[in-house]
C-alpha positions, 0 to 999 in steps of 0.5 A: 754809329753802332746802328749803321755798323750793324746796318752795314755788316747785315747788307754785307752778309746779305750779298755774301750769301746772295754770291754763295748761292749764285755758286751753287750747284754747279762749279768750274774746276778748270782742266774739262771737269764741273764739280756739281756740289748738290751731289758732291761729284764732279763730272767731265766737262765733255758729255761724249769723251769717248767720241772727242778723245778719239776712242769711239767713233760717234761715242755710243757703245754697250754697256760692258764696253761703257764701263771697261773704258771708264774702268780704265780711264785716266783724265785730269790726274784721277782714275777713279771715274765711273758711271753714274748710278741710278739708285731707288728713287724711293731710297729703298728698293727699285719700283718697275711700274711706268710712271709719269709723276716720278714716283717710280724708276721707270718713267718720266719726272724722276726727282722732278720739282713739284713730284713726290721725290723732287730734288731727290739726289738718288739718281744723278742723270736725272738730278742733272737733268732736272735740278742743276740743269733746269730741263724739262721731261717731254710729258707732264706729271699727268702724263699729257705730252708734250710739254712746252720747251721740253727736252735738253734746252739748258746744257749750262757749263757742258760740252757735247751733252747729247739730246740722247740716252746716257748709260747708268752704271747702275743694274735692272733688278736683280738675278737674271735681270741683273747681268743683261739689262741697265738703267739709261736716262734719256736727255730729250725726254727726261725718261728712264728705262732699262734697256739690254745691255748689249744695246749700242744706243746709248752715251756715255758720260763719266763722274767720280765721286768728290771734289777735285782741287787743280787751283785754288777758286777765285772768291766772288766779287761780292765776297772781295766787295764784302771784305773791302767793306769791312775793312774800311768800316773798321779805318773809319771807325777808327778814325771816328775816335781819333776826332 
């Protein structure tokens, strides 16, 4: 009997943790917000708010425009919502130099499977990009192009996520650099640059940091199956000792 108990108890975490990892990444909050618990951030559902919410008229702005909105921005209860930040894919200091491999900031594959930096949570458009979503720059490592099925194929749980260049919240170098150029990601081809940013070109798409909690999540099937499992093992062997 003990053997089978543990047979059942170990078949049971084992979908337990198969459920746990079917969750990964990406999380329904309800309200239009997406927690993404890789980054631990939680983005707006609607990729081009400011468009849908009748703000701006195609949804494209400057930079100082982006982020006055988003400064100023209520949604779903918090106010706290921002740009999303490109930091040194490096975790140190940014690197200029073009490259295909996502070795550096400028470039293609930034935080890509299989680069030197894969997985890397330091920039989160291209972490969304590349990790939670599963999409593909338009050229490869080695810099041939284009690669098949390369550009915003899978946009998941996401509305209004535009083949296009998002807005980062975050500056191009430092000094002079700084107060007239930003980083942008591009959703098409999986490429960052740094664009000025008096620029009108480029989306936006708002994040906050953290969780947010409108109702309690539903537990997995498997988890309620896992449960009911244990609690009939434990009447049956009860049972057991009583005959």
């Amino acid at each position: 009997m003990k053997k089978k108990s543990l047979g059942l108890i170990c078949a049971g975490l084992l979908v337990l943790g198969q459920a746990g990892m079917a969750q990964a990444a990406l999380v329904d909050r309800g309200g239009g917000m997406i927690y993404d618990n890789l980054l631990d951030v939680t983005w707006l559902q609607d990729a081009n708010y400011a468009q849908t919410s009748g703000y701006d008229v195609d949804g494209k702005m400057n930079w100082n425009d982006a982020t006055a909105w988003v400064a100023g921005l209520t949604y779903g209860g918090y106010s706290d919502w921002r740009l999303p930040t490109a930091n040194p894919i490096n975790g140190s200091s940014y690197s200029y130099g073009l490259s295909y491999a996502g070795t550096t900031d400028y470039g293609y594959n930034i935080g890509a499977p299989g680069t030197l930096y894969a997985g890397s949570t330091a920039n989160e458009l291209a972490h969304m990009f590349f990790t939670s979503l599963g999409n593909i720059a338009y050229r490869a490592t080695n810099g041939s192009y284009p690669q098949p099925g390369y550009g915003l194929s899978n946009v998941d749980l996401f509305t209004n996520l535009q083949a296009a260049a998002y807005w980062t919240g975050s500056d191009y170098g430092t000094g002079a650099a700084a107060t007239t150029a930003a980083w942008n990601f591009n959703n098409n081809s999986g490429y960052q640059n740094a664009v000025y940013k008096s620029s009108t070109e480029d989306y936006v798409w708002v994040v906050r940091s953290g969780d947010v909690a409108l109702a309690p999540v539903p537990l997995p099937a498997a988890v309620w199956l896992f449960g009911t499992a244990l609690a009939g093992l434990g009447l049956f062997g009860r049972n057991k000792r009583r005959g």
